[in-house]
C-alpha positions as CSV (number, residue, x, y, z in Angstrom):
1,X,-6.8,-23.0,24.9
2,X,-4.4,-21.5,22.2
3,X,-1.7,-19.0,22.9
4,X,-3.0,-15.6,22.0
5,X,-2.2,-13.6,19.0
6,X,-1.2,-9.9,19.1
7,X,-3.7,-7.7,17.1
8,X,-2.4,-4.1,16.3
9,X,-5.4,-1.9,15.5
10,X,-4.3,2.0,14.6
11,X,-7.0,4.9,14.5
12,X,-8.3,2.9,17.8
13,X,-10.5,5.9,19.5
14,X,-11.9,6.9,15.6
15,X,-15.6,5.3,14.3
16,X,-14.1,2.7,12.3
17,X,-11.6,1.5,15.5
18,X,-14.5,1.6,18.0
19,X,-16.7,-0.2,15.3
20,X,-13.9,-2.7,15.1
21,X,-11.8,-3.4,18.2
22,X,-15.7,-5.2,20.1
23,X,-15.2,-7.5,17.1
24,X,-12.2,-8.4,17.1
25,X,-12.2,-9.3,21.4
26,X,-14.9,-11.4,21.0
27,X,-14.0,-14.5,19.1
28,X,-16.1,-13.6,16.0
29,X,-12.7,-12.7,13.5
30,X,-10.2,-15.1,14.8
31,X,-12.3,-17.9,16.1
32,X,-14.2,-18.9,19.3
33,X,-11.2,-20.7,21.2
34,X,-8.3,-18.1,19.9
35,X,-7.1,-15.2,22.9
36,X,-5.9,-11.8,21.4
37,X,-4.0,-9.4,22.8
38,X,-5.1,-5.7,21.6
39,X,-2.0,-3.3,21.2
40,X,-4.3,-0.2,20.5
41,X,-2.2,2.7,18.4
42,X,-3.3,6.2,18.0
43,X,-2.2,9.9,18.4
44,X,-1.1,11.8,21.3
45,X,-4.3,14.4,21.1
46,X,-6.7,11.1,21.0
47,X,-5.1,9.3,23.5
48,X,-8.3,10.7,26.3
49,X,-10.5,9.1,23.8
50,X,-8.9,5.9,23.6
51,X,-8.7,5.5,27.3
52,X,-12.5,5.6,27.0
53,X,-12.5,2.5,24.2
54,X,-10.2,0.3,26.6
55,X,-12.6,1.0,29.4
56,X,-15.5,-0.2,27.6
57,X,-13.5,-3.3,26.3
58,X,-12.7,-4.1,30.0
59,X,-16.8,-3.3,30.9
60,X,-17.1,-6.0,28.2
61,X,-15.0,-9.3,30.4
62,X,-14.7,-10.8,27.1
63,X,-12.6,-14.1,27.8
64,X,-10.9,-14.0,25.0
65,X,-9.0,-10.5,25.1
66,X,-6.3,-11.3,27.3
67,X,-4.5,-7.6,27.9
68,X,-4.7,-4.6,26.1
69,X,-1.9,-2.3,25.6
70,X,-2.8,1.4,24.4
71,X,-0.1,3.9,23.0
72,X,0.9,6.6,21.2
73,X,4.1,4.7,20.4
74,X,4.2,2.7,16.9
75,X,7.4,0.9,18.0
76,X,5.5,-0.2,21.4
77,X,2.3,-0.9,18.9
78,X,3.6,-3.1,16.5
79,X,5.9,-5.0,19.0
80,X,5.6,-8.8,18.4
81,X,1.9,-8.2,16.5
82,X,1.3,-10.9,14.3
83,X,-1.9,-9.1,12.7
84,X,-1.6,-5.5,11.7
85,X,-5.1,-3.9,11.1
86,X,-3.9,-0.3,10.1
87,X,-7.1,1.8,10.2
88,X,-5.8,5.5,11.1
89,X,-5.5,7.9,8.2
90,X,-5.6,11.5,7.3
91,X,-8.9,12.2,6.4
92,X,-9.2,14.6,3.1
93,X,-10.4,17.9,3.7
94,X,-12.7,20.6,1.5
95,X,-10.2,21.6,-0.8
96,X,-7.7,19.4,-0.2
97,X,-5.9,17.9,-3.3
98,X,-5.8,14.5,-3.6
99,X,-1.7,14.9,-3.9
100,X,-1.5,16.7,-0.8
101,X,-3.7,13.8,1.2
102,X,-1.3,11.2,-0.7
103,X,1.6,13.0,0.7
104,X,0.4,13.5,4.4
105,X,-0.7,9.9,4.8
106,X,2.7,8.4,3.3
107,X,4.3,10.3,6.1
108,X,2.7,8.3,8.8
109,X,2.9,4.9,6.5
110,X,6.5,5.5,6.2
111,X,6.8,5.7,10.4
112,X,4.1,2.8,10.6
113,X,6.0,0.8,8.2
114,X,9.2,0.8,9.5
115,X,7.9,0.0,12.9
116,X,6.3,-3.3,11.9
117,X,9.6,-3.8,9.9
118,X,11.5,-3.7,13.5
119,X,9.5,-5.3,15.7
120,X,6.3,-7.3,14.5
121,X,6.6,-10.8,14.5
122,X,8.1,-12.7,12.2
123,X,4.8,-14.2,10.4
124,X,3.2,-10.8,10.5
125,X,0.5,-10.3,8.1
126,X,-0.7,-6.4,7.4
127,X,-4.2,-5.4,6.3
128,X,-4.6,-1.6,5.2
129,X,-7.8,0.0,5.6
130,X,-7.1,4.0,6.0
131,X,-7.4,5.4,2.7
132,X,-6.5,6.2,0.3
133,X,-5.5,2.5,1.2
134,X,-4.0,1.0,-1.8
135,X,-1.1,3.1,-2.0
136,X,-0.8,3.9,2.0
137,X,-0.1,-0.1,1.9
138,X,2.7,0.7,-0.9
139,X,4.3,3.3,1.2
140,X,4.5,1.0,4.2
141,X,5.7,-2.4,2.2
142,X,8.5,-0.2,0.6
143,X,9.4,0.8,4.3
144,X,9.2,-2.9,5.8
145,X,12.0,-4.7,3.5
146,X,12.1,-7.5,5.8
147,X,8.5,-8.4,5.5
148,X,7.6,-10.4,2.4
149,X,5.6,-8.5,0.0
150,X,2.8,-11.3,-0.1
151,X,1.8,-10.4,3.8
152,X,0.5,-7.1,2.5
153,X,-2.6,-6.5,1.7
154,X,-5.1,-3.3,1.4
155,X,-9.5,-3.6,1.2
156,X,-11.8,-3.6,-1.3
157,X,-14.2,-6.0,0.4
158,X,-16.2,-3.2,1.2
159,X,-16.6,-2.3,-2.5
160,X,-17.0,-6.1,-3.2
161,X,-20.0,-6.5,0.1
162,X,-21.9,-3.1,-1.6
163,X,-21.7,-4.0,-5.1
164,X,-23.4,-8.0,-3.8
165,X,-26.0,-5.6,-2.4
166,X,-27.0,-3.4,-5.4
167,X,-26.8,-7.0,-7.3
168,X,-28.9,-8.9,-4.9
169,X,-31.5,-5.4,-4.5
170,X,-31.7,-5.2,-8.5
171,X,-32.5,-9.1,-8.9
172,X,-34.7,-9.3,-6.0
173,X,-32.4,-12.1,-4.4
174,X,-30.7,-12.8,-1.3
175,X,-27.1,-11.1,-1.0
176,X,-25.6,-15.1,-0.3
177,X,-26.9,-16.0,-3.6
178,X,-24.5,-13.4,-5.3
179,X,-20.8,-14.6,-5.6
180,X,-18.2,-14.3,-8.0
181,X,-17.7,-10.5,-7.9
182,X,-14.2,-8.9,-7.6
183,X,-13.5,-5.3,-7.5
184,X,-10.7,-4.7,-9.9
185,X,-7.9,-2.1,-8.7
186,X,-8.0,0.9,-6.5
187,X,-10.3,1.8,-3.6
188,X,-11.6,4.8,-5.3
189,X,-14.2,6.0,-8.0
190,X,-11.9,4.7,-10.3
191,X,-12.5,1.3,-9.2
192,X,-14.0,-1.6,-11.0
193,X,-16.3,-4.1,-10.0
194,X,-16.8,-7.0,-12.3
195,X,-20.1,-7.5,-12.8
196,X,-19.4,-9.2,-16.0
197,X,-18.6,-12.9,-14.3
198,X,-20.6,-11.9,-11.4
199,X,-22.9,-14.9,-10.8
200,X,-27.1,-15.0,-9.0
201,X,-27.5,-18.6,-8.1
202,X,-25.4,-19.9,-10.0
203,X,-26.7,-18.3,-13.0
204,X,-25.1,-15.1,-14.8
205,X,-25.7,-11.9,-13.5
206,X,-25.8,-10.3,-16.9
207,X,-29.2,-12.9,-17.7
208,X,-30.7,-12.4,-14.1
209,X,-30.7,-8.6,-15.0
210,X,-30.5,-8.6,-18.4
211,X,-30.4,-4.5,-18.6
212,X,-26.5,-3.7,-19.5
213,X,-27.3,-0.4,-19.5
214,X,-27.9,-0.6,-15.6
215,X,-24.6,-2.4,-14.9
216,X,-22.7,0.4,-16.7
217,X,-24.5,3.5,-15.1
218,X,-26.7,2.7,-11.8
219,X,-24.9,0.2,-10.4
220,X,-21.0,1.4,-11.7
221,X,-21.8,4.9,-10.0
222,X,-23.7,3.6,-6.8
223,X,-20.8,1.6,-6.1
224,X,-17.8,3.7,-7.2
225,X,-19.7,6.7,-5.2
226,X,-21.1,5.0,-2.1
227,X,-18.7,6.1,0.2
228,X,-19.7,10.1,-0.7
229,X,-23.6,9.3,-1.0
230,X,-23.3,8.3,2.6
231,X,-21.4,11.3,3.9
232,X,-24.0,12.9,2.3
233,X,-26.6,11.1,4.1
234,X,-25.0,10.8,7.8
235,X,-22.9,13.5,7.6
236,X,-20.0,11.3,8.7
237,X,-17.8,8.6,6.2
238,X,-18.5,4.8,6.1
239,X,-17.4,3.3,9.9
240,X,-19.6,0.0,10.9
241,X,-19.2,-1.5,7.3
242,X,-15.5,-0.3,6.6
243,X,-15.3,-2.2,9.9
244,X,-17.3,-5.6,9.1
245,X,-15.1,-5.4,5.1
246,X,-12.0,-5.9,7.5
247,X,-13.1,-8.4,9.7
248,X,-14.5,-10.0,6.1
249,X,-11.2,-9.3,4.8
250,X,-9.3,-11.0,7.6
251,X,-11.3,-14.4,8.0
252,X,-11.5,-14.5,4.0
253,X,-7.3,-14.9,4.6
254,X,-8.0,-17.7,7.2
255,X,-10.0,-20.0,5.6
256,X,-10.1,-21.4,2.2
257,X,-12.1,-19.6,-0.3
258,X,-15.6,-21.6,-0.7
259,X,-14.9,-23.8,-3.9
260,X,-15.7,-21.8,-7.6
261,X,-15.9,-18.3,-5.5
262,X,-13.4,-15.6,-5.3
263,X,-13.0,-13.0,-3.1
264,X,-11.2,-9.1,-3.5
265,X,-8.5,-7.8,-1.7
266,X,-5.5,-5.6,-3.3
267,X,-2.3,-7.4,-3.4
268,X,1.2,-6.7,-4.9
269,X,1.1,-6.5,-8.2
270,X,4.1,-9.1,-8.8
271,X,3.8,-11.9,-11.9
272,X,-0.1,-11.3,-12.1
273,X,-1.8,-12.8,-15.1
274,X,-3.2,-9.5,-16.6
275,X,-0.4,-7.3,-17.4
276,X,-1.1,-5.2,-14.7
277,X,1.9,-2.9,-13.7
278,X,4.2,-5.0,-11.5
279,X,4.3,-3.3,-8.3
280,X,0.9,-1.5,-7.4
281,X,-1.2,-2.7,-4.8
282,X,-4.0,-3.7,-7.1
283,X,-7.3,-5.6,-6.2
284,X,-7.8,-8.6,-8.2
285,X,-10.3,-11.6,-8.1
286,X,-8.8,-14.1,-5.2
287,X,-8.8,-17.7,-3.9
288,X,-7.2,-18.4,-0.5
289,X,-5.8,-21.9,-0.2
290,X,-6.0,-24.0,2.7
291,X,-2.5,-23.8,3.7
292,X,-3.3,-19.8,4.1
293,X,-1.7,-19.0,0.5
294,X,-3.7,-17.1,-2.4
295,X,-3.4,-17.3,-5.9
296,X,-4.9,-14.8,-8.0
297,X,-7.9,-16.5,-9.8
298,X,-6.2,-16.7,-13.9
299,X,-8.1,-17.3,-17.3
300,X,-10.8,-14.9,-16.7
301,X,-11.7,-13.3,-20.3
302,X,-12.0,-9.5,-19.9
303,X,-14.3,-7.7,-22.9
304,X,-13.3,-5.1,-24.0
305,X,-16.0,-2.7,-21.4
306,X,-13.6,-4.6,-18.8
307,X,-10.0,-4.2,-20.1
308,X,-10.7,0.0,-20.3
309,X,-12.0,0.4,-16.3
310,X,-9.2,-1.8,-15.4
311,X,-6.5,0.5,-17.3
312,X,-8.5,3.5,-16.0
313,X,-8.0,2.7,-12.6
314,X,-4.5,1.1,-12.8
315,X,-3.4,4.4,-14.3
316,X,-4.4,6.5,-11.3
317,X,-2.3,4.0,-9.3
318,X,0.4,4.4,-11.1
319,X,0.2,8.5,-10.9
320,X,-0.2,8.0,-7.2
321,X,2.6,5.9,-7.0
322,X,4.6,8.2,-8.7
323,X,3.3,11.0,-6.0
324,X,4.7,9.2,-3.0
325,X,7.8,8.3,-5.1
326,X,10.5,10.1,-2.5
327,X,9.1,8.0,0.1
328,X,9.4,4.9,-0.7
């Protein structure tokens, strides 16, 4: 048997951590013959709660989780980790500004990243998930100067999985038989997911539902939205998919990308092929190679429809960049 990995989950005792950590112990994410040891982060007030999770991860006797090691300490979280799943955030409140939730969750990816700069290990690779994600993984790449930038990364599978669901409803498909759709961008409402080299079975998805005008309202607003509409349904935010998007997320960056696909997860912005601002973390169309490298998928022609949303949203990443400016 292999040598286990250490897995650093924060937000441990919250929905998306308890939807997560079962997942991640059980061989499904990192393989059937791979241990894990779970180093378990969250706040002091939660800590009751997440003595709770790590009794029902021992209940479990999964062979595979080797120890887990649960703490209010980021230094004692992040010690020796070699995956970094950061899932705690500040949640936005009614009548919270968007500012002020960009502000209090820089704060704790400012301590977060200058913990994993100090003592993860050496081939450490980071996956943001607490939002407002693309520029919480900013903030805590700016604080870990030792890490390479390309080990960072922030999630927009979970845009990518519900868009392949709206696609695959519309066309009355399977969701498999949908591939080639990247979100472009930001993890927000200003996100855009390319339906316009989107392909069902192999075929366009513009000529398997040949109504445009669906694309650019129904299916644009039931993705960009999703995340409210089912607040507004369960009364609670997105937890067992924003769960399964990471584990997506994470095996999408250990195996090669199935030949002619792509995949979306927001990367650092450096030398990209579309003029995006150098810098952001911006989700782009990706391949993974088999040495575990990605490369940004280039030569894709953007309309005109397509060149707007993806300014639109790479401006509001560049205004909330310039919000957490002092802490980076």
């Amino acid at each position: 048997m292999k040598s286990p990995i250490r897995v650093t989950v924060t937000g441990g005792a919250g929905q998306i951590g308890y939807s997560l950590l079962f997942r991640l112990a059980n061989g499904e994410t990192f393989g059937p013959d791979q241990p894990v040891i779970l180093q378990i982060l969250e706040v002091p007030q939660a800590m009751d709660g997440l003595r709770g999770v790590v009794m029902e991860l021992e209940d479990c006797a999964f062979p595979l989780l080797h120890d887990i090691v649960p703490t209010d300490d980021p230094n004692v979280a992040f010690k020796d980790t070699n995956w970094a799943l950061l899932v705690g955030s500040k949640p936005r409140t009614a009548g919270m500004e968007r500012k002020e939730l960009l502000s209090d969750n820089g704060k704790i990816f400012v301590g977060q990243g200058r913990a994993i700069n100090d003592h993860a290990a050496s081939d450490v690779r980071i996956l943001v998930v607490g939002n407002p994600c693309n520029t919480n993984a900013l903030v805590g790449m700016k604080n870990a100067p030792d890490v390479p930038h390309n080990r960072w990364f922030a999630m927009t599978r979970l845009d990518e999985n519900r868009a392949k669901t709206q696609i695959a409803k519309k066309a009355g498909v399977l969701v498999g038989d949908v591939t080639n759709l990247a979100v472009w961008g930001n993890h927000s409402a200003t996100q855009f997911p390319n339906f316009e080299h989107a392909l069902v079975k192999g075929k366009a998805a513009t000529q398997a539902i040949s109504e445009r005008a669906w694309f650019e309202g129904d299916f644009m607003k039931t993705v960009q939205q999703r995340g409210k509409a089912i607040i507004e349904a369960r009364g609670k935010s997105s937890a067992a998919s924003a769960a399964n998007a990471a584990i997506d997320t994470v095996r999408s960056l250990l195996r090669p990308t199935p030949a002619g696909d792509w995949t979306s997860i927001a990367i650092p912005s450096d030398g990209n092929p579309y003029g995006v601002a150098e810098g952001l973390i911006f989700s782009f169309p990706l391949r993974v190679k088999a040495d575990g490298s990605y490369e940004i998928v280039a030569g894709l022609e953007l309309s005109a429809y397509a060149q707007e949303k993806i300014k639109a949203t790479e401006k509001e990443l560049l205004e909330e960049r310039a919000d957490v400016a002092s802490m980076m």
